[in-house]
N, C-alpha and C positions, 0 to 999 in steps of 0.2 A: 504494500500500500504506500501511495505519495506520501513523504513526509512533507510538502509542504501544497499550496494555491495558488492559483491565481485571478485577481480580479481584477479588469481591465474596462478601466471606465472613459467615457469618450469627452471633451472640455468643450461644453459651447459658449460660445461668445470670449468675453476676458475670462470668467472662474469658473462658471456654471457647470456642476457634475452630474451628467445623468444616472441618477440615481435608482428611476423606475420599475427598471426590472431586477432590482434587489432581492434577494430572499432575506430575511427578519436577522438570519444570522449573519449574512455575510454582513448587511447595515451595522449588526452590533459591533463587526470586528473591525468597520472600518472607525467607528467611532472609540473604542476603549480594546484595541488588540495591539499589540508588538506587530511593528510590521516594518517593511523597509519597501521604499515604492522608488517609480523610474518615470518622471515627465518625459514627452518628446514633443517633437514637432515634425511630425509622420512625413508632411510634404517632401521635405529634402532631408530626414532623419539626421543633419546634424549636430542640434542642438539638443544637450540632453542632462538631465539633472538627478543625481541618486538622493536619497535620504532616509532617516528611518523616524519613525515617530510610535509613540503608546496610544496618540490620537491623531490619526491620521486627518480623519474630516475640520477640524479647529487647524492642525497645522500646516492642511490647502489653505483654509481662510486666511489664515497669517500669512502664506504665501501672496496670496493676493492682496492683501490691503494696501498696498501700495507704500509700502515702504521698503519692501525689495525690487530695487532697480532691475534685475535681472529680471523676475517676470513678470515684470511690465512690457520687457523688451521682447519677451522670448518665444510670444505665440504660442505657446505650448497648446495642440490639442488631443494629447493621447498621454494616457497613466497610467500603468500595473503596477498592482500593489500584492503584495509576496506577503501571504501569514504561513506560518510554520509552527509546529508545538515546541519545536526547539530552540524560536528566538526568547531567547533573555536577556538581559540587559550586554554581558558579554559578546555573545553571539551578532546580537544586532550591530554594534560597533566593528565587529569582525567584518560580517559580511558586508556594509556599509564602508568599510576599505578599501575591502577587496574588491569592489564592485566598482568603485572607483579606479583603479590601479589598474584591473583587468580591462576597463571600458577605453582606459587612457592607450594602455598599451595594444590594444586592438583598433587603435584610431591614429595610430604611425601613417606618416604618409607614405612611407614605402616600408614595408614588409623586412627590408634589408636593414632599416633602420631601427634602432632599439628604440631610442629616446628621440622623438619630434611625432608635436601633433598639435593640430592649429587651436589657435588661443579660444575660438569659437566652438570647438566640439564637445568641453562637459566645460561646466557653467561654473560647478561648484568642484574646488579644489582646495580640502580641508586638511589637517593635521589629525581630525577627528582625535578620536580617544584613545587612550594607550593601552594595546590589547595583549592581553597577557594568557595564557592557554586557560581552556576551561573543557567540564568533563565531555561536554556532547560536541567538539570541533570535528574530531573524525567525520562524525555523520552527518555536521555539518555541510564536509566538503563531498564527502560520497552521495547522500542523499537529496542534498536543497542544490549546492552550488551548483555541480557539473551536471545532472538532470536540467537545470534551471536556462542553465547556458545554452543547451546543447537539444534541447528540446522546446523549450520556448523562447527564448532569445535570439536564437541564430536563427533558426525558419520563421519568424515574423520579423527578419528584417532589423534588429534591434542593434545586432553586432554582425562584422564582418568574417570573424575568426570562426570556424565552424567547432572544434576542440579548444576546449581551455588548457589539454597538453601542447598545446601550439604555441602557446603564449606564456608556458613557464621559461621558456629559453630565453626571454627578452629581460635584460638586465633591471629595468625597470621593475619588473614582478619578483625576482629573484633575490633584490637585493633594499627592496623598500621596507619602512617600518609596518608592512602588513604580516609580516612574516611573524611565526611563533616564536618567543623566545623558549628557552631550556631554563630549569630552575638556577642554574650556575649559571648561565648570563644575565640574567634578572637580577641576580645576588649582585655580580660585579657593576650592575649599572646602578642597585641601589645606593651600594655601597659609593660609589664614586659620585653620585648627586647629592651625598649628604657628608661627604670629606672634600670641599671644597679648598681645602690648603695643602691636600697629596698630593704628590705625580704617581704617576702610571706605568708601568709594561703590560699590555695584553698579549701573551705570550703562546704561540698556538700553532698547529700543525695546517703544513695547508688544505682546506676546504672544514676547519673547524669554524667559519662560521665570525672572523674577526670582521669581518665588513658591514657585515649586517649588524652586529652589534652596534656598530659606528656609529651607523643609521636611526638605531633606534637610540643610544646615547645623546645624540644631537636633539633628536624630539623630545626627549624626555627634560632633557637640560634648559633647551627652549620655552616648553612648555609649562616647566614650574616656574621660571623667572624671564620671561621676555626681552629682559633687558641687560642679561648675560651677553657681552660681548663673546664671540665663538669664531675662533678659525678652523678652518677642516682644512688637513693639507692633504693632497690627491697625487699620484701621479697622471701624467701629460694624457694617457690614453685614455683615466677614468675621468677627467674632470669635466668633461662637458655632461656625461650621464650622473655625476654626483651633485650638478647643480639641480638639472629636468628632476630626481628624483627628489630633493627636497622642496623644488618649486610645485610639483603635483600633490604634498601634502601642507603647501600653503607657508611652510617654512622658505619663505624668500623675502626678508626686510632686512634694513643695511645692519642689524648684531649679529648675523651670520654672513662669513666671508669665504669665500670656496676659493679654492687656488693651488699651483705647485710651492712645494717652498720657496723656489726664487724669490716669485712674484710674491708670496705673506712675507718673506724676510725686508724684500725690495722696499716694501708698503710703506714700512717702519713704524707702522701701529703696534699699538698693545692692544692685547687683550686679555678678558676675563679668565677664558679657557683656550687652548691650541690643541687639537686631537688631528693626530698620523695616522693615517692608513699607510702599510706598510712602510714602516718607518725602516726596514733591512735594506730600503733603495737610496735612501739620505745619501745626500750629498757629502763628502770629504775636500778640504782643500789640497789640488795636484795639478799636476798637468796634464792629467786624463781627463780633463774635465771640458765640456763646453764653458767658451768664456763668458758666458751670463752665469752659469753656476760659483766661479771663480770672483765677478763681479759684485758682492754681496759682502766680502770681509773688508767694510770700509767705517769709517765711523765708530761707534760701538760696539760692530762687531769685527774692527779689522786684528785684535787678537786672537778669534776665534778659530777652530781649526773643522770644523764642518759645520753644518746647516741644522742639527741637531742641537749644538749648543749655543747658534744661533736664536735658534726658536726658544727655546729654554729661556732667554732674557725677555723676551717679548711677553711672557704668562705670568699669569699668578697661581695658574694650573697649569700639566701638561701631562698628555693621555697619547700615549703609542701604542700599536700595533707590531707586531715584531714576529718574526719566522726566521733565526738563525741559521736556517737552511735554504736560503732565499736570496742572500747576498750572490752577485751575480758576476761582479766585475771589480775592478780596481776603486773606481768613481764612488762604489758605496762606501759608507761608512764602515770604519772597521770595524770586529769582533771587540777587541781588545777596548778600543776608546768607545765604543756602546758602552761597555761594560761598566767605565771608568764612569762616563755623562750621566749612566740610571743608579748608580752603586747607591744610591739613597731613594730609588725609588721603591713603590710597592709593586711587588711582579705577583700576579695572576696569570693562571692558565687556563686553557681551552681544550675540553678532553672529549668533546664529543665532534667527532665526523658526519659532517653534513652532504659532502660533495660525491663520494664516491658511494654508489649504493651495489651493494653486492648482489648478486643473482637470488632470489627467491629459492626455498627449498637446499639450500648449501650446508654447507657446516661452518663454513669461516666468513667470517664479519671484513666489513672495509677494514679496520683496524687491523687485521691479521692484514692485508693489502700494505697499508701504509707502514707498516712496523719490519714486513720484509723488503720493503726496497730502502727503507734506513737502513736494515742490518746489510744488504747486497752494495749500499756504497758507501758507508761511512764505519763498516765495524773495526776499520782499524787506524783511524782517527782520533778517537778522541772526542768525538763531538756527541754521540749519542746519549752523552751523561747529558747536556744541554737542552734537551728535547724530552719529550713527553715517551720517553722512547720503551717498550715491552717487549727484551728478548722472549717471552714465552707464546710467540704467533703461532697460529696456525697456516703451516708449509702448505698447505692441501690445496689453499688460493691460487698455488704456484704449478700444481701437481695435475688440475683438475683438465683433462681434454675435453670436457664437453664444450661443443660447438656456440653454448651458451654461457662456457666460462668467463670469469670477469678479466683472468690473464691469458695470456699465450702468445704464443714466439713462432716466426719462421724460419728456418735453418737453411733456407735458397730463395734468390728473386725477391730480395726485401722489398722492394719499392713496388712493384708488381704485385704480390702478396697484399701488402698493406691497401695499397687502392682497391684492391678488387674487395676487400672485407669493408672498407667504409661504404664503400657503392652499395651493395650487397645491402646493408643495414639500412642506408640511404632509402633504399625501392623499399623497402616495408613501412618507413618510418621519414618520413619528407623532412616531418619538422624537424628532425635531429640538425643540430650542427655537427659535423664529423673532420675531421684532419689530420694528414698526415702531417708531423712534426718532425724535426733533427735538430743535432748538437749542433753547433757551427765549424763544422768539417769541410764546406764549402766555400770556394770565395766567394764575396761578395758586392759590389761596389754601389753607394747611394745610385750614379747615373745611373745603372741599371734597372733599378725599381720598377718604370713604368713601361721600359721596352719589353713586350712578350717577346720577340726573337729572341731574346739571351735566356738561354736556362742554365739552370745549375747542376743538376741531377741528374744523371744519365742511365739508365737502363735498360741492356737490349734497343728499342724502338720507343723507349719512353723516354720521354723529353719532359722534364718541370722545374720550372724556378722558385726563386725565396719567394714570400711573400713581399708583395710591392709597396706594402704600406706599414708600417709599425702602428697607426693611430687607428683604434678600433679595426682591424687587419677582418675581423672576424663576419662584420656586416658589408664591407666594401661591395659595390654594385660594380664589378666586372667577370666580362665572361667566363674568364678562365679562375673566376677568386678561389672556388674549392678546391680546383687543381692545384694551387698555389703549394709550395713546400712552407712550413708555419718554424717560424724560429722563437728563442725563448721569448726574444723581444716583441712579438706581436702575442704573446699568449700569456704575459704572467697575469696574474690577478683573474683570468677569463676560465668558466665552465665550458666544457665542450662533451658534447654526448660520448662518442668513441672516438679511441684518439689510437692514432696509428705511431711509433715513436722509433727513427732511426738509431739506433748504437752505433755513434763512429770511431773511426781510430781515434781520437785522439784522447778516447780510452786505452790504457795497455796496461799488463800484467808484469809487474817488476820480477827480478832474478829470484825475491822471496816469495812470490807467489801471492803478493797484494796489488790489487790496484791502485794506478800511478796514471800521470797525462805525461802525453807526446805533446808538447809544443806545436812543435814544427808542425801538426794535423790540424791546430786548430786555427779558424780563418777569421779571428777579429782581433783586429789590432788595437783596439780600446779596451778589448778584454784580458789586455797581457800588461804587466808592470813591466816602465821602459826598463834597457841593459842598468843603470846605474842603480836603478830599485832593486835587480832584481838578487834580492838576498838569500840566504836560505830561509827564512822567516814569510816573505813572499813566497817563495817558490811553494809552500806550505799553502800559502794562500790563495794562492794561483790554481793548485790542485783542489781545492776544496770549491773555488767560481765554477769552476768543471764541472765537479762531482754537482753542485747544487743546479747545472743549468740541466742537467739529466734529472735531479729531482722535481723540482718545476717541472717539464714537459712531461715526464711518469705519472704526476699528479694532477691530469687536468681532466680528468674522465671520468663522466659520471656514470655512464651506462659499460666500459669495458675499455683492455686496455691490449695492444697487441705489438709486440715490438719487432723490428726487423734490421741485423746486423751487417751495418752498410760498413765494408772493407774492414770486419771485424769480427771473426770465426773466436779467435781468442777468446772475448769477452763472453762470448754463449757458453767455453767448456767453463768461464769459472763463474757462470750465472749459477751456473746447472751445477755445481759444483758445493758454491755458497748455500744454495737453495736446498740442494738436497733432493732435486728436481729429477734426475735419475740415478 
């Protein structure tokens, strides 16, 4: 049986509802029931307005009294109004979000686009109320949502997207404050809106879930005091979707400042609070650096030795984000002077995995996933005392051949192999975003970005280049985008369904039978410390950018993960070896 209604009533004139052919209860429920309703203006269906109310009939009429400008303007002649047993006060704030979020993100002007969608298509873009889990949300989303969408929604016209699995891919949905917290992020954000004189590390594996927290940190900070001066610092690829998504819950007035560090250090404001999204990419002062990053140690901060301890002068708070396995190149801030910049801070961790969801029916968890590709690249490091890290996984993640496993490997025709399995997953699954990934074992050079005649890849009769864009690489509208080969640099921080991942030389296997980098294979020259850096203390460091640009790319897959060893047999016998794999 439906767990929820619907009643769709027609607007004549300015308010007038026709009412007539009511039954005695449905009238009750429009006057004193929980309900959440959807204005339109049917004509050209773009205007369109959610809400929820206890009294729905009284708060049409407030609608109209004319003192909401919007509809006055907005013609609206069509309404459905959604009861359900299971709206509660919770619930309604839920799906009143989400219905928001979902309508924004399905009213993109191009499909390729995550974040854009014209000022004119929902009316009302609220912060609403800060939603925190409650018992009946599952069957919220099984029962009311995805029936709702998908059965009335989409065939009357209401929305464009015909699945609402269509529309989780889109960064907006993904990474907004609609999203569920866990009792440990709820804890950490209580905790940190009501210690207003601590700093922060949010310390976390990648797809545990630090972004989203971010998101919901800023609402909540927002939301109790307005008048909290707030910088969010971003990298360059997330920052135009970190604005769109606090702008569609109405968080866009001049106390929140969205930006890369450069530009929040450039400003030379202060503020209340300063929160890092991946703070493991901060800036260090070098001569690896772009000279606007370099540009910033002047004045105040020209003692300063990275962008970290820049920012740190500019707060009265300061909240980072941090994945010690994420530092990628020279240019980041070191291990070492992190260490030194938070030594007084409060470090928090993140121990639940959100991104990677394991095959149904299995025996091993993502966790078992993520704990053996830390033990395959860093067990003899040093570094997994630093991470959230569980030698006790379950191998079997690594073991399993079913054609529905979450890993597996090809031992001939890497590139070939890999394409044909993202396809493959492609024709069942449209909405999927799918990509083959590699190390940087290839040359590369900027001019070539946007010429398709240059590729970089060569296999047999297959021909594919880098990705041509670093800046959102993921939605680019070009023919060849999926073909594109995806480097760390177009993919850190991004979800991707199935991810195909080359192993290149410039992985190798030392005289002791540990792995070690070949230099000479790897093909980015900003990712190497020049001849005079390089010490054995780099060298160290250099090997670890490595090891972390293969974790990053291992870790970007929600739905499976399949790798294929490009000029690199080596590395498979001591996968298999590590792993315990045969």
């Amino acid at each position: 049986m439906s767990k929820y209604q619907i009643i769709e009533l027609k607007i004549r004139g300015k308010e007038i509802l026709n009412l007539d052919s009511l039954k005695p209860k449905e009238l009750n429920a429009l006057k004193n029931g929980n309900v959440i309703y959807l204005y339109r203006k049917s004509k050209n269906n773009k205007i369109k307005y959610i809400g929820q109310s206890k009294h729905f009939l009284k708060r049409h009429s407030q609608h109209y009294s004319g003192i909401e400008e919007k509809f006055n303007k907005s013609k609206f002649d069509n309404v459905l109004v959604v009861l359900s047993s299971l709206f509660n006060g919770s619930a309604l704030d839920d799906v009143e979000n989400q219905l928001i979020t979902l309508f924004i993100a399905d009213n993109s002007k191009s499909r390729n686009q995550d974040i854009g969608y014209d000022t004119d298509e929902l009316i009302n873009r609220t912060s609403g109320n800060y939603v925190n889990d409650y018992k009946e949300r599952e069957k919220i989303a099984s029962e009311v949502m995805i029936p709702l969408w998908e059965n009335v929604l989409y065939p009357n016209g209401w929305v464009k997207t015909k699945t609402l699995n269509e529309l989780r891919n889109k960064e907006l949905v993904k990474y907004s404050p609609i999203k569920t917290l866990t009792e440990q992020q709820v804890d950490i954000i209580t905790e940190i809106s009501d210690s207003r004189s601590k700093n922060y590390v949010i310390n976390g594996d990648a797809g545990t879930g630090k972004t989203v927290l971010l998101t919901h940190l800023v609402a909540k900070l927002l939301t109790s005091n307005s008048h909290t001066r707030i910088a969010v610092v971003v990298q360059t690829n997330w920052e135009k979707t970190a604005k769109s998504i606090f702008r569609v819950f109405g968080i866009n007035h001049s106390n929140l400042v969205i930006g890369t560090s450069t530009k929040i250090i450039s400003s030379g404001e202060n503020f209340d609070i300063i929160i890092v999204d991946e703070a493991h990419k901060l800036s260090r002062r070098g001569n690896k650096q772009m000279a606007s990053f370099n540009q910033v140690y002047q004045g105040r901060f020209e003692n300063e030795t990275n962008h970290l301890d820049c920012l740190n002068l500019m707060t009265n708070q300061l909240i980072v984000m941090y994945d010690v396995l994420q530092a990628i190149r020279p240019a980041n801030i070191s291990r070492k002077n992190f260490k030194k910049a938070t030594l007084a801070f409060e470090y928090k961790y993140l121990t639940t995995q959100f991104r990677i969801q394991a095959p149904e029916g299995k025996s091993y968890t993502s966790d078992d996933y993520i704990n053996g590709i830390k033990y395959l690249l860093y067990k003899d490091t040093g570094l997994l005392e630093e991470t959230n890290f569980n030698p006790n996984f379950d191998r079997e993640v690594f073991r399993d051949i079913d054609k529905d496993a979450y890993f597996g490997y090809y031992t001939d025709q890497p590139l070939k192999n890999l394409i044909n399995w993202i396809e493959d997953d492609r024709n069942f699954h449209p909405q999927h975003i799918n990509r083959v990934l590699s190390g940087l074992v290839e040359p590369w050079l900027m001019k070539e970005g946007k010429d398709k005649n240059i590729t970089h890849f060569h296999e047999g009769k297959i021909r594919r280049r880098w990705n041509s864009t670093q800046e959102n690489w993921v939605n680019i509208d070009e023919d060849d985008a999926e073909d594109q080969i995806g480097s760390v640099f177009a993919v850190q921080g991004i979800d991707l369904n199935k991810v195909g991942v080359l192993i290149g030389n410039d992985l190798k296997i030392d005289s002791d039978g540990k792995l070690s980098v070949e230099i000479d294979n790897f093909h980015n020259v900003n990712g190497k410390f020049s001849k005079d850096d390089f010490t054995s203390e780099n060298e160290f460091e250099f090997k670890i950018f490595v090891l972390n640009i293969y974790y990053v790319l291992l870790t970007r897959g929600i739905d499976g993960i399949r790798i294929g060893f490009w000029k690199n047999e080596k590395f498979k016998d001591y996968m298999e070896k590590t792993l315990d794999i045969k």
